[in-house]
C-alpha positions as a printed Julia matrix, in Angstrom:
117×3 Matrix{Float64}:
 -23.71  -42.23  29.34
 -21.01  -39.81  31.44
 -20.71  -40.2   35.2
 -18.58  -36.62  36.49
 -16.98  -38.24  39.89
 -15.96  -35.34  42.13
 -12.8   -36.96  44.56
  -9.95  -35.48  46.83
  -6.62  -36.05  45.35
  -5.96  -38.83  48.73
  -9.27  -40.61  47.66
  -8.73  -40.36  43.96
  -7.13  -44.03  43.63
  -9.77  -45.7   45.49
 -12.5   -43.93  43.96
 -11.28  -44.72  40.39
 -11.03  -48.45  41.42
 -14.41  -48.67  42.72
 -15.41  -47.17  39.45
 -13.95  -49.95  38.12
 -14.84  -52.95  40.66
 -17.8   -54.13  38.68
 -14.99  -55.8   36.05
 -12.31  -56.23  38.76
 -14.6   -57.73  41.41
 -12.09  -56.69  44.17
 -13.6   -56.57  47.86
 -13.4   -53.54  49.33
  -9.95  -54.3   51.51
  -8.57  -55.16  48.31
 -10.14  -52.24  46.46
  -8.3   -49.9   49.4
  -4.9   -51.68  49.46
  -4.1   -51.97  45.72
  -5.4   -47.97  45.82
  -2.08  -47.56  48.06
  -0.21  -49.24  45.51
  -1.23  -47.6   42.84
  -0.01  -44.8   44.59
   3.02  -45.52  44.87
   3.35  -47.38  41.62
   2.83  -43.41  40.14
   5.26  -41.7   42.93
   7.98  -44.32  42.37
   7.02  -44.69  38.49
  11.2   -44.23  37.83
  12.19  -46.83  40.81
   9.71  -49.76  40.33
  11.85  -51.63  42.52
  10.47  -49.43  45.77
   6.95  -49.74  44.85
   6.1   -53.33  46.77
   9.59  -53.45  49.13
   9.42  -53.6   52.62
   9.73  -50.26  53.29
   6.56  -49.28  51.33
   4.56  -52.57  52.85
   5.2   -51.33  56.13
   3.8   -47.55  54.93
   0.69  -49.31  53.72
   0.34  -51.76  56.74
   0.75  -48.53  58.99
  -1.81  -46.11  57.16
  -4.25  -49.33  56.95
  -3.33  -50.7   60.21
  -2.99  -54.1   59.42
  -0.44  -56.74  60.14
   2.0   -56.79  57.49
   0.75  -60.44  57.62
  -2.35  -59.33  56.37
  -1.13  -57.02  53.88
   1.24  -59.51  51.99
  -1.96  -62.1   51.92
  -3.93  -59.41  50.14
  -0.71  -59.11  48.01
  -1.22  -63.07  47.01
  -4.87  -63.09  46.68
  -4.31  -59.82  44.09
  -1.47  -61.77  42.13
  -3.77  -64.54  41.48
  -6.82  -62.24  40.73
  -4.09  -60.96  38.23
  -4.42  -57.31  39.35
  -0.32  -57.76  40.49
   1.99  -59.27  38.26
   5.66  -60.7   38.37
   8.45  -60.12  36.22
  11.96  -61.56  37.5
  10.8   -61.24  40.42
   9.68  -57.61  40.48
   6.23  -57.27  41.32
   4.36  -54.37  39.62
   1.02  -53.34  39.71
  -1.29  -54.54  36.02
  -0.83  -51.51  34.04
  -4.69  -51.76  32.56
  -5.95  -50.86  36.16
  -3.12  -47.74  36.29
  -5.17  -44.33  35.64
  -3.84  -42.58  32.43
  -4.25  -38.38  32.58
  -5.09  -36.57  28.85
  -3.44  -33.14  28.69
  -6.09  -31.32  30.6
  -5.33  -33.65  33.49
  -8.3   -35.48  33.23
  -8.85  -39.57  33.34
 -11.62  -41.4   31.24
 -12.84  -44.19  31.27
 -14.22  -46.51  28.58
 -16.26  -49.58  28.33
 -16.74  -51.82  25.04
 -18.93  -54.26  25.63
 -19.45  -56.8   22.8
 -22.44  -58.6   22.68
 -22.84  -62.27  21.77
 -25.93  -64.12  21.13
């Protein structure tokens, strides 16, 4: 089965993660704040460091207008859902849920499902 998805290049990241959302089980909030991430997480792929610093969180709290309160709860709850992860205490975004572009520019998407008795 193929699914074309036609997106804008600003609704790309959310799009692609609600593609996804049936193995992530993200709610919607979360689904648009890790999209704003990932964003970043691609703009800043050289400088990791920028990606969740205070400068950035207060980008994403703006554009979503929420508290930055809000924004660094959503932060936990997506650590613990292991969608964020921590290494010396660098957060990064999960690489698995990171779109990856063939040559042509294109991203695909594939399911294995393995089926147990």
């Amino acid at each position: 089965m193929e699914f074309n998805i036609k997106t804008t290049q600003e609704e790309f990241y959310y799009n692609y993660l609600l593609a996804l959302n049936g193995t992530l089980r993200l709610s919607n909030k979360e689904l648009i704040i890790l999209s704003e991430f990932i964003k970043y997480t691609v703009k800043y792929f050289n400088e990791p460091e920028l990606v969740f610093s205070s400068v950035i969180r207060k980008k994403v709290q703006a554009k979503l207008k929420i508290s930055s309160f809000n924004v660094n709860n959503y932060i936990k709850t997506l650590k613990q859902k292991k969608i964020i992860l921590s290494k010396n205490q660098l957060l990064y975004v999960n690489p698995n849920v990171i779109p990856r572009q063939d040559k042509e520019g294109n991203i695909r998407i594939v399911f294995n499902f393995t089926i147990t008795e």
